[in-house]
C-alpha positions as CSV (number, residue, x, y, z in Angstrom):
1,X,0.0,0.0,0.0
2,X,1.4,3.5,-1.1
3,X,1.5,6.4,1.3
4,X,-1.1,8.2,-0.5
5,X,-3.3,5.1,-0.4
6,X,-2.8,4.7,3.3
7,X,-3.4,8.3,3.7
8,X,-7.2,8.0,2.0
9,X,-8.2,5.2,4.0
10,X,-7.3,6.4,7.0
11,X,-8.9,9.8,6.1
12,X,-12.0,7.7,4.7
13,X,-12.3,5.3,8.2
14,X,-11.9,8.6,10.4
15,X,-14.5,11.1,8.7
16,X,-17.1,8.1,8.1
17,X,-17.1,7.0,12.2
18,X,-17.5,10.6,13.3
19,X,-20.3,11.1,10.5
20,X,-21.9,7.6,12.1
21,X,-21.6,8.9,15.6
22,X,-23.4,12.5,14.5
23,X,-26.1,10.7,12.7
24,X,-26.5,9.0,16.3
25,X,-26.7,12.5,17.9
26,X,-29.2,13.6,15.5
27,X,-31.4,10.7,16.3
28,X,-31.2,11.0,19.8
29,X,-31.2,14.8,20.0
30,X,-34.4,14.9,17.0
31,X,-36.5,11.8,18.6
32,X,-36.6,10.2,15.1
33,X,-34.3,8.0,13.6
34,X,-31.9,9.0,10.9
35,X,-29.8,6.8,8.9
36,X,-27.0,7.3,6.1
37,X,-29.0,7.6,2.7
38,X,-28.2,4.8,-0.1
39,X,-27.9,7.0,-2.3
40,X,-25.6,10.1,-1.6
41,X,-26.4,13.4,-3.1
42,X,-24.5,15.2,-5.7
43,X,-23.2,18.1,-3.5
44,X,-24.8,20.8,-1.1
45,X,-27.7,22.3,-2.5
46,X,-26.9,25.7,-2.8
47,X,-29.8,28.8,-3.0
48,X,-27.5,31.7,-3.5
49,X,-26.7,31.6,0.6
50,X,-23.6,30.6,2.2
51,X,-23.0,27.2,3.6
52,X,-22.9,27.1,7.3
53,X,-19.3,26.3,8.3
54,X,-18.1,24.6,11.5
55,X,-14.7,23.8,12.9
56,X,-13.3,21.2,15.3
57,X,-9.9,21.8,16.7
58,X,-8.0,18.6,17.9
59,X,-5.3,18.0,20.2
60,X,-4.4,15.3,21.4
61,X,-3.2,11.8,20.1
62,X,-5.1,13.3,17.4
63,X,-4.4,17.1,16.6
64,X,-5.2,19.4,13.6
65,X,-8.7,20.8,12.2
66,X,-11.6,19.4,10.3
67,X,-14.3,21.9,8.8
68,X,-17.7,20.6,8.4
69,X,-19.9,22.3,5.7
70,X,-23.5,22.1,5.6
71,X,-26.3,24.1,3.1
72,X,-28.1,26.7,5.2
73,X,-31.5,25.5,4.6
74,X,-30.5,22.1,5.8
75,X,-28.8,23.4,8.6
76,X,-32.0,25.6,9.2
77,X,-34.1,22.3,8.6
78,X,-31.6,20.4,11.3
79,X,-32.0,23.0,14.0
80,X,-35.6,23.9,14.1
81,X,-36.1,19.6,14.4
82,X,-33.4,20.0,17.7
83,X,-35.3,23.1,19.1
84,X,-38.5,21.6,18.4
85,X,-39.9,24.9,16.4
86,X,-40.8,25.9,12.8
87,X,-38.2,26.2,10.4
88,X,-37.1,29.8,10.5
89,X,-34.4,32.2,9.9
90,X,-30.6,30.6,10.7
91,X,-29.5,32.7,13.6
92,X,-27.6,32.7,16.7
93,X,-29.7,30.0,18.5
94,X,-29.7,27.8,15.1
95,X,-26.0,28.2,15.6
96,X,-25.3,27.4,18.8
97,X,-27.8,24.4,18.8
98,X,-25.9,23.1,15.2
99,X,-23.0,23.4,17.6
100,X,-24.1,21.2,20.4
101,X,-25.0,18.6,18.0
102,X,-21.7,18.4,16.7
103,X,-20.3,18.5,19.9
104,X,-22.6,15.6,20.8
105,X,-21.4,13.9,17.8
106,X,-17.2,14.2,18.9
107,X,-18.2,13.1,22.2
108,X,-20.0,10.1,20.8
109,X,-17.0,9.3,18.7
110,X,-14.7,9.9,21.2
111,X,-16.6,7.3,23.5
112,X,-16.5,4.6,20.3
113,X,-13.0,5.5,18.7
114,X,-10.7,5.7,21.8
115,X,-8.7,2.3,21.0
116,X,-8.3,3.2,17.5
117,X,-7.7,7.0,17.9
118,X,-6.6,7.9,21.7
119,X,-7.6,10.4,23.9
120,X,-8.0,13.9,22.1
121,X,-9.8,16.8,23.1
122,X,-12.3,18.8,20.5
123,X,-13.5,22.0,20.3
124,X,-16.1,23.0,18.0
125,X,-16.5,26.8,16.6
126,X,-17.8,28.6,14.1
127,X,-15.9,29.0,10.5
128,X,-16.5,32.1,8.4
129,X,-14.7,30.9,5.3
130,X,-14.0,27.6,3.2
131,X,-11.5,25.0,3.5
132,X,-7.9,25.4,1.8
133,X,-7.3,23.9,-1.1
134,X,-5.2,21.6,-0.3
135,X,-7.8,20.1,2.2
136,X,-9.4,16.0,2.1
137,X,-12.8,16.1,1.7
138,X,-15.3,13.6,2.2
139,X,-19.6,13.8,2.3
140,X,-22.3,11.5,4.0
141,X,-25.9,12.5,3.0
142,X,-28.1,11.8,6.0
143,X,-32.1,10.5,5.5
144,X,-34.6,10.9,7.8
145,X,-38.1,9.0,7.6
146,X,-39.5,12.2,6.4
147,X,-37.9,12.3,3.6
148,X,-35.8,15.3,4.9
149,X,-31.8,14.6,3.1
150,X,-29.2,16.7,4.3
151,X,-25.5,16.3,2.6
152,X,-22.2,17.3,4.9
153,X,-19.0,18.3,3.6
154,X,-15.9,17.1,5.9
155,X,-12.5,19.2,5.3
156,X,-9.0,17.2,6.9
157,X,-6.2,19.8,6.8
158,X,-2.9,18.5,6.3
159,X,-1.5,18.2,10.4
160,X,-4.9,16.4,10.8
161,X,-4.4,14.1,8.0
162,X,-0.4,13.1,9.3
163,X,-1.7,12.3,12.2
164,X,-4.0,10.4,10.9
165,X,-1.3,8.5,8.9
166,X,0.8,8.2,11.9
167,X,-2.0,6.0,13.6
168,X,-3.3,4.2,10.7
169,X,0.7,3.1,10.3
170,X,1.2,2.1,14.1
171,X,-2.6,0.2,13.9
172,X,-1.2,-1.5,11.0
173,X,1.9,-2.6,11.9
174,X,0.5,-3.9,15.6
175,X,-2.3,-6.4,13.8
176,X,0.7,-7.9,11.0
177,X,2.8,-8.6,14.3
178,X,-1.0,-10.0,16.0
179,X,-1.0,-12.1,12.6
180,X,2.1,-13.2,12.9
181,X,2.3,-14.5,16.4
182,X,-1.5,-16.5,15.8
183,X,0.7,-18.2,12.5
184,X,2.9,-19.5,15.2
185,X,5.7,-17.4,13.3
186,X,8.7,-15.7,15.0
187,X,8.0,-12.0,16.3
188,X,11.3,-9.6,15.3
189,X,13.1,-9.0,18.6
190,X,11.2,-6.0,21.0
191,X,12.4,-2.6,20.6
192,X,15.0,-1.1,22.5
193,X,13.0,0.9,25.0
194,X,15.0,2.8,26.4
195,X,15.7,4.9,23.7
196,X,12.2,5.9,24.4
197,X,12.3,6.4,28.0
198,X,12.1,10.2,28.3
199,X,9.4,10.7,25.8
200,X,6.1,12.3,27.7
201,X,2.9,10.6,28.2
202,X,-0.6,12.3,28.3
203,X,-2.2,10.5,31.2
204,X,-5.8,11.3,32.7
205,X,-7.5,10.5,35.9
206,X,-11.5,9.2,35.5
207,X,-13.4,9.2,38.4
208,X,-16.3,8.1,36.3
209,X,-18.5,8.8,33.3
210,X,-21.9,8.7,32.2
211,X,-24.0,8.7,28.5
212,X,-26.0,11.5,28.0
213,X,-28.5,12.2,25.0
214,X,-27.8,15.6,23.2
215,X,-31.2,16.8,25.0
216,X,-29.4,16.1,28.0
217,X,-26.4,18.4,26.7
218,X,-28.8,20.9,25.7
219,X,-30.3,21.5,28.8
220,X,-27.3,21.8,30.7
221,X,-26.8,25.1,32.7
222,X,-24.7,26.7,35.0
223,X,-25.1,24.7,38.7
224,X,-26.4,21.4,37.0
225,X,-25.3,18.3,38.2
226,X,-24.4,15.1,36.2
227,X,-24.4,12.3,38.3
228,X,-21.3,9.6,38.0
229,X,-21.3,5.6,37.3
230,X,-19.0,5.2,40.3
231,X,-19.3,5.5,43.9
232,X,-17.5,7.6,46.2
233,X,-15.4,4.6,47.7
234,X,-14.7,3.2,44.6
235,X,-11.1,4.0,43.1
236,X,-9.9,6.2,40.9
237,X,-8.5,5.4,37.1
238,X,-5.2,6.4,35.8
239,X,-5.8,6.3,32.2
240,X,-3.0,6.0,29.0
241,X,-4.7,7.1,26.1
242,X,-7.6,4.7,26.5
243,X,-6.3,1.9,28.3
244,X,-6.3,1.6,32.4
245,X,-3.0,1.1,33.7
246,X,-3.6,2.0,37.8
247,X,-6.1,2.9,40.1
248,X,-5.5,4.3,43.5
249,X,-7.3,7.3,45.6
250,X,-7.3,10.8,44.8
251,X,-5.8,12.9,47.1
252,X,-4.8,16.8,47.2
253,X,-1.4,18.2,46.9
254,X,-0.4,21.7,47.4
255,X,-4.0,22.5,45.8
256,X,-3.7,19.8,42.9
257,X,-5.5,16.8,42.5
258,X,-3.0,13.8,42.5
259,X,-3.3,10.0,42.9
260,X,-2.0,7.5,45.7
261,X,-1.6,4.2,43.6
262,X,-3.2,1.4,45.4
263,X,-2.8,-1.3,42.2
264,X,-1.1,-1.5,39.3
265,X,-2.4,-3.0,36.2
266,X,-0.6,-5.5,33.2
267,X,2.3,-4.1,32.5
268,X,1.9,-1.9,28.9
269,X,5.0,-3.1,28.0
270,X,5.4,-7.0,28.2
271,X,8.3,-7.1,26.5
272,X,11.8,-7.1,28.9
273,X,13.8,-3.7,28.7
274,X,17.2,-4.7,27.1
């Protein structure tokens, strides 16, 4: 597989699970289902008007910027089904709720992604002028039972798209060696790791998590409370990337939250140091 060919599918898998996870959103924000349509429109239907335009911002095991474009009378069509109201004008309260959904959507994707892609943080905001030229693209027309179609545009630009690469290469490589070792074949010899020793981890803390439907994210104010999957006495995770590696009890240092380790999970690295 070329480089350019790796770089397309990995672009292609990444913009096609986020555009699952926001159809997921939709349906559970709307209260009707909506599902990718079979057939896939031309391109954005266009009545003289600019396309609405929103970006996420990632950092992370994943960073650069995606731009998702969608016809303003589909993005008028999407919000007043959200905001249960007529179709109207597309102002700021169309805008913010378009936000929220895609918001809801990251999150969702986030949730369903995290072996493949890491943890990653994502901010969505809105984008007042079209994608580079040099950007990826990719579309997903979504179907309602309404009959209501609306098409969205996604724009990779090119730090998003390395990364990208970078991950589809290391997934890659990991399932040949998987391969390998179920052939009953020789694995090469581990990797020296200490040449690696003083690169820095991103490592999180989760004292617990919970689903909420995009209502729910919509009608969360200042002084709400979202209650946790985990008790009080229960212990804390320490978190790399997506993968559990302590727990322990969180305790307060100099004004800092910090963790006492209480147990230590499989090693990450099986492999001896040599």
């Amino acid at each position: 597989m070329t480089t350019n060919q790796r770089s397309e599918v990995s672009n292609q898998s990444f913009s096609r699970s986020f555009f699952d996870a926001l159809i997921k959103a939709l349906s559970d924000g709307s209260g009707s289902p909506w599902l990718t349509a079979a057939v896939a429109d031309a391109g954005l239907t266009s009545d003289g008007s600019e396309p609405v335009r929103i970006k996420l911002t990632l950092d992370g095991s994943l960073h650069g910027e995606a731009l998702l474009e969608i016809d303003r009378v589909s993005a008028t069509m999407l919000a007043s089904q959200l905001l249960r109201q007529p179709p109207g004008e597309f102002g700021a309260e169309q805008s913010e709720t378009l936000l929220r959904l895609i918001e809801a959507g990251m999150i969702e994707f986030q949730s369903k992604a995290a072996h493949e892609y890491g943890i990653f943080t994502a901010k969505a905001s809105p984008a007042f002028g079209p994608a580079s030229d040099d950007a990826v693209v990719d579309q997903i027309t979504m179907a309602d039972n309404d009959s209501n179609r609306v098409s969205v545009l996604m724009y990779l630009n090119p730090e998003l798209i390395e990364a990208l690469s970078i991950r589809f290469h290391v997934a890659r490589e990991a399932t040949e060696k998987l391969k390998t070792a179920a052939a009953g074949k020789a694995i090469p010899e581990p990797v020296n790791l200490n040449l690696v020793m003083d690169v820095e981890l991103n490592v999180t803390l989760r004292f617990g998590q919970r689903q909420l439907t995009l209502r729910e994210v919509l009608e969360l104010t200042s002084g709400s409370v979202v209650e946790l999957d985990r008790q009080v006495e229960e212990p804390v995770e320490l978190l790399l990337e997506s993968r559990v590696i302590a727990r322990g009890e969180a305790v307060v240092i100099d004004g800092n939250y910090g963790l006492r380790v209480t147990e230590v999970c499989q090693p990450i690295f099986s492999p001896a140091l040599r």
